[in-house]
C-alpha positions as CSV (number, residue, x, y, z in Angstrom):
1,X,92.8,75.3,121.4
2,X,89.5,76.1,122.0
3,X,88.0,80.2,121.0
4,X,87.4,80.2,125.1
5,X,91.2,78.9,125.6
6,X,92.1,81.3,122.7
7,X,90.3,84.5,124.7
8,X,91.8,84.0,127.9
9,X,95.5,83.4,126.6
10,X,94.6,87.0,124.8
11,X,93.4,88.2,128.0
12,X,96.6,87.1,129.3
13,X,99.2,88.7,127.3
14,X,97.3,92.1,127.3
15,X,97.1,91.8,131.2
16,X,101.1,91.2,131.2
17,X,102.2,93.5,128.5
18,X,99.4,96.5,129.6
19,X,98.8,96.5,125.8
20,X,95.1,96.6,125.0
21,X,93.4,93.1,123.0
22,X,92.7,94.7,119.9
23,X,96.6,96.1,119.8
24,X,97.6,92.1,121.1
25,X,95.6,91.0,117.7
26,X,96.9,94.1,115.2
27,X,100.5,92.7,116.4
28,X,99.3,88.7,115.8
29,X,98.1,90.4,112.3
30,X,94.7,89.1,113.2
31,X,91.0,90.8,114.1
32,X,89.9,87.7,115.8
33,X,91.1,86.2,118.5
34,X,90.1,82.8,117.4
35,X,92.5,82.8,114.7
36,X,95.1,85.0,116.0
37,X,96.9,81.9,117.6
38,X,96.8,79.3,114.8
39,X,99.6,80.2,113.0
40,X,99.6,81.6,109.5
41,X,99.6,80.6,106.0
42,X,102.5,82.7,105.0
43,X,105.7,82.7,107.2
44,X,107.5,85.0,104.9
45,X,104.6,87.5,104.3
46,X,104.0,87.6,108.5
47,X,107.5,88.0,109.4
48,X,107.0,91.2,106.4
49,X,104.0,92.8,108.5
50,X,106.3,92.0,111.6
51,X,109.2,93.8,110.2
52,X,106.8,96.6,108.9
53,X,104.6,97.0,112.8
54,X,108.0,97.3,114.7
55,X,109.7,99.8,111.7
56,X,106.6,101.8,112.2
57,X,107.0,102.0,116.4
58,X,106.8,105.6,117.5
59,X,109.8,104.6,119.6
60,X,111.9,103.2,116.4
61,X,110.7,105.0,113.4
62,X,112.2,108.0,114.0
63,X,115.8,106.7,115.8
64,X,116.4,104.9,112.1
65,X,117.2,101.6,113.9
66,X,117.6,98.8,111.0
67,X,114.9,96.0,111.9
68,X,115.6,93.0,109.8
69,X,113.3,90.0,109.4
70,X,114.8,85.8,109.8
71,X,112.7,82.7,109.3
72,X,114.4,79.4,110.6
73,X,113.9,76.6,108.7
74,X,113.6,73.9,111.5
75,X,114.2,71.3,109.2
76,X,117.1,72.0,107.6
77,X,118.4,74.3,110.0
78,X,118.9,77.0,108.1
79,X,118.5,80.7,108.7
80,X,116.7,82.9,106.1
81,X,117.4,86.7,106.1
82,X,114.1,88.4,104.5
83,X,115.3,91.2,101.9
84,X,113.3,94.6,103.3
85,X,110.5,95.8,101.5
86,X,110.3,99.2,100.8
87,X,108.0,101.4,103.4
């Protein structure tokens, strides 16, 4: 995907969701758009900061709603639940 391809599709989702593009990229865990939607290095450590981002909502942090964390091993077919880290 080229860093024009990568700046629309950015474009896109903050269009659709009324979130602004920085926001979109603090959500992908990334600054720049160009790396934002290649994937990451550590599935475990980005499904963490996921966890973490929606814990912290204004909307959910203070209701005390339990947000818990999965990674699906496609290979094996196996679903991982993520012990919680400690906020």
């Amino acid at each position: 995907m080229t860093e024009n391809h990568m700046n629309q599709l950015l474009a896109k989702i903050s269009k659709k969701t009324g979130i602004s593009p920085k926001k979109v990229l603090h959500f992908l865990g990334s600054s720049d758009p160009s790396e934002a939607f290649l994937g990451f290095n550590d599935v475990e450590e980005q499904v963490q900061r996921t966890v973490g981002s929606i814990q912290e909502h204004p909307l959910i942090a203070p209701t005390g709603v339990e947000v818990i964390g999965y990674i699906y091993e496609t290979l094996k077919g196996k679903l991982i639940k993520l012990e919680q880290r400690e906020r």
